[in-house]
C-alpha positions as CSV (number, residue, x, y, z in Angstrom):
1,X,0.0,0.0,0.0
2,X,1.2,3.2,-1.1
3,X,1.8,6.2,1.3
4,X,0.1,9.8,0.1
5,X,1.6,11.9,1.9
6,X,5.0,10.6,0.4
7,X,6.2,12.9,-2.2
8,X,7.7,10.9,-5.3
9,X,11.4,11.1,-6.4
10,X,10.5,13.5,-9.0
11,X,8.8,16.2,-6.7
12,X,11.8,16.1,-4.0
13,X,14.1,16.5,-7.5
14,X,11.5,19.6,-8.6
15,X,11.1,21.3,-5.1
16,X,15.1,21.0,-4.7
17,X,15.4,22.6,-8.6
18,X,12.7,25.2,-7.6
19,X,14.4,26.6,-4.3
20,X,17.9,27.1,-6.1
21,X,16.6,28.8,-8.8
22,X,16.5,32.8,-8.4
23,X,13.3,33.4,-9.2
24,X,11.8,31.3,-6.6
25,X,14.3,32.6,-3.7
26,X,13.6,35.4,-0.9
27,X,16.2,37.6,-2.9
28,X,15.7,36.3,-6.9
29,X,18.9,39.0,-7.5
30,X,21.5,36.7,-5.1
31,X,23.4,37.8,-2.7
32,X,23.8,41.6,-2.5
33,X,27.6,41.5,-0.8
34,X,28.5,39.6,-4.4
35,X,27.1,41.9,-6.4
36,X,27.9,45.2,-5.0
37,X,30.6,44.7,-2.9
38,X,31.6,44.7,1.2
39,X,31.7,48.5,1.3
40,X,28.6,49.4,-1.2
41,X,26.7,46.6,0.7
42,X,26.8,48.6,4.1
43,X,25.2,51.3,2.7
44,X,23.0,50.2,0.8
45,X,20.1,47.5,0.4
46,X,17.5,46.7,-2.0
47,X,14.3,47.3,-0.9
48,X,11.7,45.7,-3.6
49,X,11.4,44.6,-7.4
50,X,8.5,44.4,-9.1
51,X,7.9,44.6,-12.9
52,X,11.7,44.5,-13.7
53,X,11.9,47.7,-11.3
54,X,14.6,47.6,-9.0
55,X,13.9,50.1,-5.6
56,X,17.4,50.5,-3.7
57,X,17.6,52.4,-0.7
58,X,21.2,54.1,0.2
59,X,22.8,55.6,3.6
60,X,22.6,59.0,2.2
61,X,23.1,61.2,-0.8
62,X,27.2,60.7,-1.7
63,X,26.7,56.5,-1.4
64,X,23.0,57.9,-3.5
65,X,25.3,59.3,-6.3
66,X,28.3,56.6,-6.0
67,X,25.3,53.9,-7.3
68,X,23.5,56.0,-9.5
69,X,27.4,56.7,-11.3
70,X,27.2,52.5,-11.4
71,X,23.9,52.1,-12.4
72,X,24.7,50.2,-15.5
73,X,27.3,47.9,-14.6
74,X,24.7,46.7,-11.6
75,X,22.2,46.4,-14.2
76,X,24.9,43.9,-16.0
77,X,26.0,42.4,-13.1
78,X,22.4,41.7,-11.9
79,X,21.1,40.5,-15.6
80,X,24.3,37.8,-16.4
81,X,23.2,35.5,-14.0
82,X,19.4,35.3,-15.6
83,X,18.2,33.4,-18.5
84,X,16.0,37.1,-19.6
85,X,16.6,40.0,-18.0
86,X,15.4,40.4,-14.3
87,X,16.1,44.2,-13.6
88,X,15.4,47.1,-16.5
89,X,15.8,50.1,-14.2
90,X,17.0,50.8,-11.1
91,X,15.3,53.5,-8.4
92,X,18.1,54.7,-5.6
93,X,16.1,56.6,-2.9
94,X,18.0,57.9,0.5
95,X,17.3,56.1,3.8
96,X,17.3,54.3,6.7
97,X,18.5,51.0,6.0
98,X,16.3,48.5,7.4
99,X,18.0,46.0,10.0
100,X,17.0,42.8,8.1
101,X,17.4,41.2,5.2
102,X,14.8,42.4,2.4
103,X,12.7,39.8,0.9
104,X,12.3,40.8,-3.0
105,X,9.6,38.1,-3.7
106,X,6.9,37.6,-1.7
107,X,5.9,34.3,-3.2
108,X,9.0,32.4,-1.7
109,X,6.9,31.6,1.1
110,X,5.3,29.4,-0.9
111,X,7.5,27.4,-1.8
112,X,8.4,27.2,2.3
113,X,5.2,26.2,2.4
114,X,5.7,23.1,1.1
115,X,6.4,19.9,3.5
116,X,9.1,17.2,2.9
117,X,8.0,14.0,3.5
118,X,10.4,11.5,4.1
119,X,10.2,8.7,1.7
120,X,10.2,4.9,3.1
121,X,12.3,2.1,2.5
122,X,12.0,-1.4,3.1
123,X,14.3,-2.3,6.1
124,X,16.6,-5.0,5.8
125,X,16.4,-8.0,7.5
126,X,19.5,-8.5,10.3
127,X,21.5,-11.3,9.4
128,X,21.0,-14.0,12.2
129,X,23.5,-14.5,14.5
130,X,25.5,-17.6,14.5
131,X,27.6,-19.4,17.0
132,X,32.1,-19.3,16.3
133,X,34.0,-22.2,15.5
134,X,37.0,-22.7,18.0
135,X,39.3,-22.2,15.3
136,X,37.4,-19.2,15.2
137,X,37.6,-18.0,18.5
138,X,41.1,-19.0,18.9
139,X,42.1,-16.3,16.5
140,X,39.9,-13.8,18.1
141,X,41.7,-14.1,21.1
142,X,45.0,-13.8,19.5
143,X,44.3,-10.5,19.0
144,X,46.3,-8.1,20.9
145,X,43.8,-5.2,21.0
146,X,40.7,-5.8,23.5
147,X,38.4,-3.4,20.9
148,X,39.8,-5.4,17.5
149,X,38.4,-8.8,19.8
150,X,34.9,-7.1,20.2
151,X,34.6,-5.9,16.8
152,X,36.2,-9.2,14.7
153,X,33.5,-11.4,17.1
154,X,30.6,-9.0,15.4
155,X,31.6,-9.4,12.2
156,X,32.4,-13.0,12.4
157,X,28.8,-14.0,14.2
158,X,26.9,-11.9,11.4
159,X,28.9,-13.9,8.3
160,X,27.6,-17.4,7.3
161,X,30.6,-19.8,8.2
162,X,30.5,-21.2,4.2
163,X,33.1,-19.6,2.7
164,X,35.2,-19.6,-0.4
């Protein structure tokens, strides 16, 4: 009998696909430290994007004028890593930067909303245990090592005693 609530092979492969892909994540533009750099990244933050539209909020006016000077190569920068272009125009307002991290698309949580389901497996069966030859335990106690003893008397009682 079949479990429901399991999801099948190909939808753990989909839902993995879906949350590495940009346009499904919190921020579909990556990391913002990667794209603008240490510095730039502490004084600024993207705010929103919707319909291509880019909204970037800055410290104040001089880091306001060091992005709108950069504007372009952002654009580039922002626009390799898509299939189509993701950004057309950029907005740079002054502000107060907000203390968390922004969340550009609102329909991640969505995809959160999804549950893994572990998918079962048969157990195995544990080999029977089987009683040691005297040859057998005569080399386990030859052993030197008190651990090596314990662990070569598991293996040996889980092996079937027909051998090569």
């Amino acid at each position: 009998m079949k479990d429901s609530n399991a999801p099948s092979p190909l939808g753990s492969l989909l839902k993995g696909f879906l949350k590495r892909h940009p346009s499904f994540s919190a921020s579909p533009l990556g990391d913002w430290r990667d794209l603008v750099g240490e510095q730039v990244a502490r004084y600024s933050q993207p705010v929103s994007l919707k319909k291509k539209v880019l909204v970037v909020l800055a410290y104040d006016s001089i880091w306001k004028h060091h992005l709108e000077l950069n504007k372009e190569v952002l654009l580039e920068k922002i626009n390799e890593r898509a299939p189509e272009p993701m950004v057309e125009k950029i907005v740079i307002h002054v502000g107060e930067l907000p203390e968390g991290l922004p969340v550009l698309n609102p329909a991640h949580l969505q995809l959160e909303k999804l549950s893994a389901t572990r998918f079962r497996q048969k157990r195995k069966k544990k080999s029977s245990l089987r009683q040691l030859t005297p040859e057998e335990k005569e080399l386990i106690q030859s052993l030197p090592d008190p651990d090596l003893r314990v662990v070569g008397t598991r293996l040996l009682r889980r092996t079937d005693r027909e051998g090569p």
